[in-house]
C-alpha positions as CSV (number, residue, x, y, z in Angstrom):
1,X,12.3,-8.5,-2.4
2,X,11.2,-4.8,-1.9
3,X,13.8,-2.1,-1.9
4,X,14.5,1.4,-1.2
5,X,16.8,4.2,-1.8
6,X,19.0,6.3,0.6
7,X,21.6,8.8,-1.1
8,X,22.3,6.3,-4.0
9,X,22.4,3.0,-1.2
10,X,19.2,0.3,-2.2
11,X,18.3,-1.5,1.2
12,X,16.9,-4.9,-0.4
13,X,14.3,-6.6,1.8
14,X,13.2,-10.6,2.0
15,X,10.7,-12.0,4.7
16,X,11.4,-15.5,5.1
17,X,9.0,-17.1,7.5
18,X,9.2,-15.1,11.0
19,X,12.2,-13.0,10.1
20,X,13.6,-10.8,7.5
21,X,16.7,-10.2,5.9
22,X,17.6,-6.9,4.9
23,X,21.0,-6.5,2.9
24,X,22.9,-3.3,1.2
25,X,25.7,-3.0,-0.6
26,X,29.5,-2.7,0.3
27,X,30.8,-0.2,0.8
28,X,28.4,1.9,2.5
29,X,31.0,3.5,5.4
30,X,29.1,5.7,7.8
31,X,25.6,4.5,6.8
32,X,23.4,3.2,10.2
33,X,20.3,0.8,9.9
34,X,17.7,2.6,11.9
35,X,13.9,0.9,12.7
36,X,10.5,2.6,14.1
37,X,6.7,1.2,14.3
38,X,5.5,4.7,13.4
39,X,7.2,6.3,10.0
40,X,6.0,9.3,10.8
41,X,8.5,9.5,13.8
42,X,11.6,11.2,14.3
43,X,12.0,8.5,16.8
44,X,14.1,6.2,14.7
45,X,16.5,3.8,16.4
46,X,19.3,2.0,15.8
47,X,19.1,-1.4,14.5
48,X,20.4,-3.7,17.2
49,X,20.9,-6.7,15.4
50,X,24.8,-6.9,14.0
51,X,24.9,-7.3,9.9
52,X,27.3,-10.1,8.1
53,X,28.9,-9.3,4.5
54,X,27.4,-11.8,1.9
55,X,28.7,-11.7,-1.6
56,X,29.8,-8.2,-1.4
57,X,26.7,-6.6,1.0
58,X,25.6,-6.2,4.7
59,X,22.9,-8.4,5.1
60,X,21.1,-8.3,8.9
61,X,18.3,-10.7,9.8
62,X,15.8,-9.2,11.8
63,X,12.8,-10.8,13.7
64,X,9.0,-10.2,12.2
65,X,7.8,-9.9,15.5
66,X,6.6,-6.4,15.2
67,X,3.1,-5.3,12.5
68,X,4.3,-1.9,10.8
69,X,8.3,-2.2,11.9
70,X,10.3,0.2,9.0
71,X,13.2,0.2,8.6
72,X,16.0,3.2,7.0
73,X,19.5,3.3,6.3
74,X,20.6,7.0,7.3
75,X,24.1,9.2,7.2
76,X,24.2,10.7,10.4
């Protein structure tokens, strides 16, 4: 699993075959999953999959259909 951090949140990430699963911890009010192909972008999207708690985190699976798809969890 790799992780990141965003203002004290750690976004943990799992490929599993053709998809990902990315989770974060509860509660993370206000926070929004956001993806681009270029990091470099200020065109970041929102995520339009819908996330599920698991044991106490939003976790969101995600399809690996996309080379160089990043993903942020931002406080708009």
């Amino acid at each position: 699993m790799n992780t990141g951090t965003s203002a004290g949140l750690r976004l943990g990430v799992a490929r599993s075959n053709s998809n990902l699963t990315l989770s974060w911890p509860l509660p993370s009010a206000g926070f929004v999953l956001e993806s681009t192909t270029n990091v470099s972008s200020t065109n970041w999207q929102r995520v339009i999959e819908m996330p599920t708690t698991n044991s106490g985190r939003l976790e969101l699976t995600a399809p690996f259909d996309q080379q160089g798809r990043f993903f942020r969890l931002r406080k708009p």
